[in-house]
Structure formats: structure tokens, C-alpha cells
N, C-alpha and C positions, 0 to 999 in steps of 0.2 A: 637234644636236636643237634647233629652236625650240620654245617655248610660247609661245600667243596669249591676254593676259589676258582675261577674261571678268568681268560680273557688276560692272561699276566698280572691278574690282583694277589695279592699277597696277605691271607688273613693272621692278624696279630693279637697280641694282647698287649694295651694297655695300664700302664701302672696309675694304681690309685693315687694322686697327689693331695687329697683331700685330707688325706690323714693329719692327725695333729701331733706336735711329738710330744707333746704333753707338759713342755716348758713353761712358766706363767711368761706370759708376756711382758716386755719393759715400761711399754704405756699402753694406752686403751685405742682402739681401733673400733671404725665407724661397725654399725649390724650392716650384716652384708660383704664387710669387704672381704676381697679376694684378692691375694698375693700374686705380685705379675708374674705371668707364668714366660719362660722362653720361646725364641722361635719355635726350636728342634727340641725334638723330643728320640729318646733310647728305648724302643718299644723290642719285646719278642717275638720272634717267628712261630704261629701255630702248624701253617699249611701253606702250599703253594701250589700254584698251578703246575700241570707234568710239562708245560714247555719251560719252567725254569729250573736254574741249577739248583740241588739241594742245599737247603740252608737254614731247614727245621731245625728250629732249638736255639740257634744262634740271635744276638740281638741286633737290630740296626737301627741307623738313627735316619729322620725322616723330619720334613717341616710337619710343624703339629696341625695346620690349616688344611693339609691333604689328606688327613686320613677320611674316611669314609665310617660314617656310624652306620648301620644297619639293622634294625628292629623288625624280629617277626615273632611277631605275640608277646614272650615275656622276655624273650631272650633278646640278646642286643650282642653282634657281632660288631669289629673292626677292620675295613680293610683298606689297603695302600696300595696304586698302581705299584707295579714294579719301576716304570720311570722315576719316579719320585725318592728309592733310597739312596739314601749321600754316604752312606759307608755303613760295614760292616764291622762284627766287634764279637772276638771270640772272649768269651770268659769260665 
């Protein structure tokens, strides 16, 4: 299933943070916790709306409280106004 952003949203992909690196741990940590994540986060560009500049493929950094989840059925999209990116990041 594609979606086409609309409306200056900017659909991304988000990186797993969940992952573990596989290190033992130095002490033992409560069930449940979760390591503090940062404000900002360095997401990819999937797709943009045709009123903005192109900048598919490229990543940018964006506060992580703005992004947008979006769930239809099984699939789960992410999207970010365009107001919302604070810089851009060729790699």
C-alpha cells in the first residue's frame, strides 16, 4: 500500500531505536525501562508533496513530538509537516 503526502506533509521513515546492541549491561535495570530518548530526532525522506523542493532520499532532523503516526490496517505510515524540519543532512 502506497500513501501520497498531501497538504506540505512530508512522509518519512523512522529508525528503529529499539534495537539492542547486544552489550551485557553494567547493572541491572528496572522490566520495562526505557532509555531517554532526545528531543530531535534524524528521520529519511520517503515522499513529499509536489508543492515542495525535492529532497527524497535525503535525511532531516525534526522534533520527535511532531511527527505524525498514521495506521491503515496493518501498515503504519509517518508523517511531518513541512514547518516542522530544522535542518537538512546530505550523507
Amino acid at each position: 500500500m502506497n500513501i501520497t503526502p498531501q497538504n506540505r506533509h512530508i512522509l518519512i521513515e523512522v529508525p528503529d531505536e529499539n534495537e539492542d546492541d547486544g552489550k551485557p549491561s553494567a547493572f541491572l535495570l528496572p522490566e520495562g525501562y526505557e532509555k531517554t530518548k532526545s528531543e530531535h530526532i534524524k528521520v529519511k525522506v520517503l515522499d513529499n508533496s509536489a508543492c515542495q523542493r525535492a529532497i527524497c532520499g535525503s535525511h532531516i532532523i525534526v522534533p520527535r513530538h511532531m511527527i505524525q503516526e498514521i495506521s491503515v490496517g496493518d501498515t503504519t505510515f509517518n508523517l511531518i509537516l513541512e514547518n516542522h524540519v530544522l535542518a537538512s543532512m546530505d550523507e
